[in-house]
C-alpha positions in Angstrom: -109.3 -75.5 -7.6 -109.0 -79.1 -8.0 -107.3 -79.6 -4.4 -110.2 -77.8 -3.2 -112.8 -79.7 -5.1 -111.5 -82.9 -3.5 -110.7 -81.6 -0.1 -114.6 -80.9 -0.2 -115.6 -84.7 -1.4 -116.9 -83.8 -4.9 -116.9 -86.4 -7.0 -115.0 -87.5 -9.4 -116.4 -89.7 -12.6 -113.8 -91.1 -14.5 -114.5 -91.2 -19.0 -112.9 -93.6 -21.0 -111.3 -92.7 -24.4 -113.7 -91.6 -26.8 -116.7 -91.1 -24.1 -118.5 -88.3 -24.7 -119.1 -86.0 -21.9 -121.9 -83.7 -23.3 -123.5 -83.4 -26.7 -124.0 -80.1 -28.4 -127.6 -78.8 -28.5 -128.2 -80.1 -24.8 -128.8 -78.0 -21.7 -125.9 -77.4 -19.2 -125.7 -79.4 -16.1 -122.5 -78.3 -14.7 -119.0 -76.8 -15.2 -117.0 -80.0 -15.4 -112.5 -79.9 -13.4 -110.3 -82.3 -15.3 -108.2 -84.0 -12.5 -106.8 -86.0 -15.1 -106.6 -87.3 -18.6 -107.7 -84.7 -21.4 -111.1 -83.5 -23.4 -111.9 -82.2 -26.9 -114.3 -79.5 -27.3 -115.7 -80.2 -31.3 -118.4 -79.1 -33.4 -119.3 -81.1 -36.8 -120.6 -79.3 -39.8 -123.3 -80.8 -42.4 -120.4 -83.0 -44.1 -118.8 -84.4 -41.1 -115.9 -82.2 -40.9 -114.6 -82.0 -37.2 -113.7 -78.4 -36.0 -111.7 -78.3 -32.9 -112.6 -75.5 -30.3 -110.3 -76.2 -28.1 -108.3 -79.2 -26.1 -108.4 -79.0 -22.5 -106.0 -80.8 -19.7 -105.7 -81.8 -16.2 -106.2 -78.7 -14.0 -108.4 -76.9 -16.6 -112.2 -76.7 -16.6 -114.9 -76.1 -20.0 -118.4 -75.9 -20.1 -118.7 -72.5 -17.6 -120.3 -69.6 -20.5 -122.9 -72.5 -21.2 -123.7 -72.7 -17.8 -123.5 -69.0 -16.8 -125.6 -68.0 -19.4 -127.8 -70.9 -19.0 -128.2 -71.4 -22.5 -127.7 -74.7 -24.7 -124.2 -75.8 -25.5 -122.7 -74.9 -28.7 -120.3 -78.0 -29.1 -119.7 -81.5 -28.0 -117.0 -82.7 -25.6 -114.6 -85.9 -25.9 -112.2 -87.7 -23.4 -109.7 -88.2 -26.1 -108.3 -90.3 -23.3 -109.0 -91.6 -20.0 -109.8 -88.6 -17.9 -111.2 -88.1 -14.5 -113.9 -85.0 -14.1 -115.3 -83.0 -11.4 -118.6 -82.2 -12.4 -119.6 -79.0 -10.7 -123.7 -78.2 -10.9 -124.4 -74.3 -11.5 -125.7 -73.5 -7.5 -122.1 -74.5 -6.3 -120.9 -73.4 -9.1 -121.9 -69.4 -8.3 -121.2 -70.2 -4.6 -117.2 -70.9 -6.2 -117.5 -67.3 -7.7 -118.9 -65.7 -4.9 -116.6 -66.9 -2.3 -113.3 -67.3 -4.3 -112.4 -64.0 -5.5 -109.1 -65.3 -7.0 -111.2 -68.0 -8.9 -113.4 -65.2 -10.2 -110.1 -63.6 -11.1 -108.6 -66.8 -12.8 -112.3 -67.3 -14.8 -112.3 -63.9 -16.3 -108.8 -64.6 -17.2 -109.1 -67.9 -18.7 -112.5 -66.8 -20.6 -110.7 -63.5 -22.0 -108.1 -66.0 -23.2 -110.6 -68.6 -25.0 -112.5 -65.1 -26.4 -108.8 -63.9 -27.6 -107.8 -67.5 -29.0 -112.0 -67.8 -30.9 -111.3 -64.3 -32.1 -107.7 -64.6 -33.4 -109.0 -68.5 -35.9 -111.9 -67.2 -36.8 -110.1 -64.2 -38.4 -107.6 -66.7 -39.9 -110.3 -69.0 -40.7 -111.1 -65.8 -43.0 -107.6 -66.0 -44.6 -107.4 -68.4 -47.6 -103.3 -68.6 -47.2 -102.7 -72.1 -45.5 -99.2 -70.8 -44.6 -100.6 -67.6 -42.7 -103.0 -70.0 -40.5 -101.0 -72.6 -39.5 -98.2 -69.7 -38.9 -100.5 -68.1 -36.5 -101.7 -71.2 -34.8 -98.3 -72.7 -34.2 -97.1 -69.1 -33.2 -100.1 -68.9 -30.3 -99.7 -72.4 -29.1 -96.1 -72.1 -28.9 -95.9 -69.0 -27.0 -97.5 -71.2 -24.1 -94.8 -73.5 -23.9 -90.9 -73.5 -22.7 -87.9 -73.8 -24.8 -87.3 -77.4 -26.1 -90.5 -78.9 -25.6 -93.1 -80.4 -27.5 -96.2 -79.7 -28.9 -98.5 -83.0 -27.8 -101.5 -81.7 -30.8 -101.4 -84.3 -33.9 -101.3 -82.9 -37.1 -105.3 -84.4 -37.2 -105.7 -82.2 -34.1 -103.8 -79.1 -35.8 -105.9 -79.6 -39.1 -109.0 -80.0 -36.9 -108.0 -76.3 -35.4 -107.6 -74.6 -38.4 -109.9 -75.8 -40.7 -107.5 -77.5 -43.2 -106.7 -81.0 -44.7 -104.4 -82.6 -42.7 -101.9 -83.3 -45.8 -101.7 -79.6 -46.3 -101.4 -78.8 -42.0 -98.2 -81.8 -42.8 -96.6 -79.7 -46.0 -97.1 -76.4 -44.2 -95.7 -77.2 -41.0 -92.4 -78.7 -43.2 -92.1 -75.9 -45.0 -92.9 -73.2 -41.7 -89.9 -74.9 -39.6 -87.4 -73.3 -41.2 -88.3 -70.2 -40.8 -90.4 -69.7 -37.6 -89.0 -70.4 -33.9 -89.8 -74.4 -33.9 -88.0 -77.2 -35.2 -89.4 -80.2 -36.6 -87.5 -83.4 -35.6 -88.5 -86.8 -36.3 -92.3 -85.9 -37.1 -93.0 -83.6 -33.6 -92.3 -79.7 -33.3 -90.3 -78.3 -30.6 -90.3 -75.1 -29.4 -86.9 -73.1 -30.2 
């Protein structure tokens, strides 16, 4: 979709690290391509305690159930570094769907899979067992990934995810490699 975005002269606006690309509580404007770089999707509870929803890369778009159901967005959104986006306003946006049917296709896919991943935390979220969450986080994220590679989430990032102190996400995840299908070498997990 990107190609085609750029074949067809959208623009592209470039966010720095840090930038915030929209602000929870604010209408939607437009479903926003990452051509590059890489976005946090957050929400912040009464204490300041970040909650990750969900990290998003070059190729990948966020922002579309907002703008579908035209209703306020429920988080904010970070270039957690440079990135380049295609903002895509809501007319064009429907014109995509209707005239794309394997982008419709790829959409209900991708949204089924955000509903699957929301679904899946919120009923560890439930579960008080650190070892269980983290377990089942690593466990999704990994099954995404090819043998010997690297997971590029910090253990901030992973805490962030599952709603746990980072010092426990670090003891968990030393104590998980030995018995789940990752190995932890020199501080980063890798896929077994």
């Amino acid at each position: 979709m990107i190609k085609y975005l750029l074949d067809n002269h959208y623009k592209i606006t470039v966010y720095k690290k840090g930038e915030v690309i929209y602000r929870a509580r604010t209408m939607p404007r437009a479903v926003y391509f990452i051509k590059s770089g890489k976005v946090s999707m957050n929400t912040v509870n009464a204490e300041g305690r970040e909650f990750i929803q969900g990290i998003f890369k070059a190729g990948e778009y966020f922002g579309e159930p907002a703008l579908l159901l035209n209703k306020k967005y429920l988080a904010n959104t970070i270039a957690t570094q440079d990135t380049e986006i295609i903002a895509v306003n809501r007319e064009q946006f429907l014109k995509l769907l209707e005239e794309d049917r394997a982008f419709s296709m790829d959409l209900i896919q991708t949204m089924s899979s955000r509903l699957f991943y929301k679904s899946m935390m919120l009923e560890e979220l439930a579960n008080e067992q650190a070892d269980h969450r983290i377990s089942t986080l690593l466990n999704y994220l990994l099954a995404e990934m090819h043998h010997g590679e690297a997971l590029k989430l910090t253990r901030q990032q992973l805490a962030d995810m599952s709603g746990l102190r980072v010092e426990t996400v670090i003891r968990t995840i030393k104590k998980l490699s030995d018995q789940q299908h990752f190995r932890l070498i020199k501080g980063k997990i890798f896929k077994l």
